[in-house]
N, C-alpha and C positions, 0 to 999 in steps of 0.2 A: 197705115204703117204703124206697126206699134214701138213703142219708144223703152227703152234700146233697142235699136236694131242690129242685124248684121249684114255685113256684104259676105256671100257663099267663096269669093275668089280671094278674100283674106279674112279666112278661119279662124285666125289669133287674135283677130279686133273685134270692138262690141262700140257700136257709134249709139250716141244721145242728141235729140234734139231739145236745144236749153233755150230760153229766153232770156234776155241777160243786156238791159240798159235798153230797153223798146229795140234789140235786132235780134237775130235769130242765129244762133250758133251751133256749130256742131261739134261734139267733142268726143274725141276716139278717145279708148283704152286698148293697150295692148303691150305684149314685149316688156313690160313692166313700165312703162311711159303712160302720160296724158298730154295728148295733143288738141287744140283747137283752134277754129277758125271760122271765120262768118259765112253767112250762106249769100253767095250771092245774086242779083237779081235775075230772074230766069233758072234760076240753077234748081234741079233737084237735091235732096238729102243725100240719096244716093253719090250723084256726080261730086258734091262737094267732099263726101268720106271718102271717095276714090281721089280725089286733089289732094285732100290733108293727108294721107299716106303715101303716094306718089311722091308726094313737095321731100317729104320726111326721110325717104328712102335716099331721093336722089342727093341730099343732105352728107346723109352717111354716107355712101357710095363713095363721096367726093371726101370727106373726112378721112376715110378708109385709106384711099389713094396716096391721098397725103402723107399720113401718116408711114407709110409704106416704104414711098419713095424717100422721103425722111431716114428710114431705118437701112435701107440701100446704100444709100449716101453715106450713114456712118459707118457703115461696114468697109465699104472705099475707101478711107481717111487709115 
């Protein structure tokens, strides 16, 4: 595997495997963001860069939401 990698089903990201205090992390770039997270045991490189995007999306999604219903809400008033 060479380091950056990419995963083909998210084209916008470019993942690193870092060493960083005796663990092994991974850390995406993309979207204008830097996201990272440890690898964990069992886990492929791969699996863990589809978690730390996954985690990250459903983040926003939820933020998104919010903020939404928020702007609903004040429209009501």
């Amino acid at each position: 595997m060479n380091n950056p990698f990419y995963l083909w089903w998210l084209g916008e990201w470019k993942f690193q495997l870092v060493l960083m205090e005796g663990k092994v992390n991974i850390e995406g770039y993309g979207l204008g963001i830097c996201l990272s997270t440890s690898l964990q045991p069992g886990e492929s490189p791969k699996t863990a860069a589809d978690r730390l995007v996954l985690t990250e999306n459903t983040k926003r999604k939820s933020m998104y939401k919010a903020w939404k219903n928020n702007q609903n809400n004040r429209n009501l008033l």
